[in-house]
C-alpha positions in Angstrom: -18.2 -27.9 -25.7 -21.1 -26.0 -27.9 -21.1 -27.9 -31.0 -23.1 -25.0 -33.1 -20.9 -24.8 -36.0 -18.0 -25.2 -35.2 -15.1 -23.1 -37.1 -12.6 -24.6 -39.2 -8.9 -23.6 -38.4 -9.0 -21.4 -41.4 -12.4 -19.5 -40.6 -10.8 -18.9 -37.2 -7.4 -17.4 -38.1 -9.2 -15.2 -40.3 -12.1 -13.5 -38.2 -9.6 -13.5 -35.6 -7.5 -11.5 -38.0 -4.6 -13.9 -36.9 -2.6 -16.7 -39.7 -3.4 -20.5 -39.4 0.4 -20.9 -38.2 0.0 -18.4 -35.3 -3.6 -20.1 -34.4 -1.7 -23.8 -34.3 1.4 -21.5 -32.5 -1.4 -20.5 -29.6 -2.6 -24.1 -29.4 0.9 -25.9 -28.8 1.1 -23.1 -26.0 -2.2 -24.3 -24.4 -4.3 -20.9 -25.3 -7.0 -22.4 -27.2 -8.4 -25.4 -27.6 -10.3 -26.9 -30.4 -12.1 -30.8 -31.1 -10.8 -32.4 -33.6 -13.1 -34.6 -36.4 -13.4 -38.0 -37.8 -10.7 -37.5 -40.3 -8.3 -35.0 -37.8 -9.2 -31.8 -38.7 -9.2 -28.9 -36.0 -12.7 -27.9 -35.5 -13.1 -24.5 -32.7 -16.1 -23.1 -31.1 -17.4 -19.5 -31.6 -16.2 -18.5 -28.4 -12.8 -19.3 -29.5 -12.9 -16.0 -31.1 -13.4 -14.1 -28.2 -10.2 -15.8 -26.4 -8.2 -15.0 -29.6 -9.3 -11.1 -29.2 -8.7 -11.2 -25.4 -5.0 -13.0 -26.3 -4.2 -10.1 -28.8 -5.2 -7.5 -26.3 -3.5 -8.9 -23.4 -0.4 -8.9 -26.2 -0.4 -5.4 -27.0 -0.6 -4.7 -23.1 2.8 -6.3 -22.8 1.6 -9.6 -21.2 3.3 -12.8 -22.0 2.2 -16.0 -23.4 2.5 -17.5 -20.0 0.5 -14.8 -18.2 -2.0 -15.0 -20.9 -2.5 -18.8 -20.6 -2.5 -18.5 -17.1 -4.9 -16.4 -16.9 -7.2 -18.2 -19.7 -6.6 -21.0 -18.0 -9.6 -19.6 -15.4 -11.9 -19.6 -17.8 -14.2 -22.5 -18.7 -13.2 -24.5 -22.5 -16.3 -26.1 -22.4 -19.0 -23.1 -22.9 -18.5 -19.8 -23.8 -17.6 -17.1 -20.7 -19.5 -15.2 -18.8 -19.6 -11.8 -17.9 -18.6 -12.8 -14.3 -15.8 -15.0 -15.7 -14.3 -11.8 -17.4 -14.8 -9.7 -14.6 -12.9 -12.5 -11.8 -10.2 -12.7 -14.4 -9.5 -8.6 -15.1 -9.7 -8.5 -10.9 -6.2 -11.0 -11.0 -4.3 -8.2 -13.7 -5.5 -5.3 -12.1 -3.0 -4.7 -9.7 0.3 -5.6 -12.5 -1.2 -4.0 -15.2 -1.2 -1.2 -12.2 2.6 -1.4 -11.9 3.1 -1.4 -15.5 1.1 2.0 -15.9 3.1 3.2 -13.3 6.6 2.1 -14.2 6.0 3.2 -17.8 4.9 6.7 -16.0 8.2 6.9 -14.6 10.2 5.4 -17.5 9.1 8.2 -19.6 9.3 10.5 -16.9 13.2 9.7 -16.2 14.9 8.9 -19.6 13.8 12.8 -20.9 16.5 13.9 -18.2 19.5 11.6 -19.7 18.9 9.9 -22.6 17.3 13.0 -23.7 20.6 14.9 -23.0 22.9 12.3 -24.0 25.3 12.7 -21.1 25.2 9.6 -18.8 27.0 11.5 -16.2 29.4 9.1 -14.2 27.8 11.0 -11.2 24.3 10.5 -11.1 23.1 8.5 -13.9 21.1 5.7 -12.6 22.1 3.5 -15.3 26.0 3.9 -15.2 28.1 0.8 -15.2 31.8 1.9 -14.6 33.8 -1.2 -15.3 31.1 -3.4 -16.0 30.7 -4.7 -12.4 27.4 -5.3 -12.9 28.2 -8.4 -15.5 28.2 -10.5 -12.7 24.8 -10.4 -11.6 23.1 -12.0 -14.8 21.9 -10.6 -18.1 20.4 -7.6 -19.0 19.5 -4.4 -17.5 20.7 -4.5 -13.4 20.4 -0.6 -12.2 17.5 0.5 -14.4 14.6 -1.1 -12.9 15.2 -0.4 -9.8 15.9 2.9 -10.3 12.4 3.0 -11.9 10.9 1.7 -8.8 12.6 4.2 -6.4 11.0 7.3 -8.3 
């Protein structure tokens, strides 16, 4: 790991622009990984901050923790990453953040033509439940999303 001053937990959470709870939040979860000092106290490297601003990103993208740390995961703890590590690991999200785009296309595309209206027409509303028979396939939304991928 490159020792070059090495950033208290505090120093990191704040040019991170993230709070010390949410840094030790992202540790328990296995997204970054600091040493820790004679007397216990978290110490990260520089390069820390650069997973912390890839983590955000990948956040506002609609990624979760798990897909994060999976990918991060790829990416050497001991030395900061290369421009080739970055590049193999946007190569694995290309294609999902592909379907995102695309489902997101037709979400917006779709809901102006009902929700937009308001009717939910028992006739060809793709999200219709008439007497719920749709409960007993699991939580949450069952006829959406796959009418989102048929568009």
């Amino acid at each position: 790991m490159d020792q070059r001053d090495p950033l208290t937990i505090g120093e990191t959470a704040r040019r991170a622009g993230v709070t010390v709870p949410t840094l030790r939040f992202y540790e328990s979860k296995g997204l970054v990984h600091p040493t820790r000092t004679a007397g216990n106290q978290r110490r990260y490297p520089r390069h820390t901050l650069r997973r912390l601003a890839f983590v955000r990103a990948a956040q506002r993208f609609g990624l979760s923790l798990e897909e994060i740390r999976s990918a991060l995961d790829t990416l050497p703890r001991d030395r900061p990453p290369t421009a080739r590590d970055w590049k193999r690991l946007s190569r694995t999200w290309h294609d999902a953040l592909q379907e995102r785009i695309d489902a997101l296309v037709r979400l917006r595309d779709t809901t102006t033509g009902c929700i937009g209206c308001g009717c939910l027409s028992t006739t060809s509303c793709p999200i219709y439940n008439a007497d719920d028979h749709h409960g007993d396939e699991g939580p949450g939304a069952r006829l959406w999303p796959s009418a989102l991928r048929r568009n």
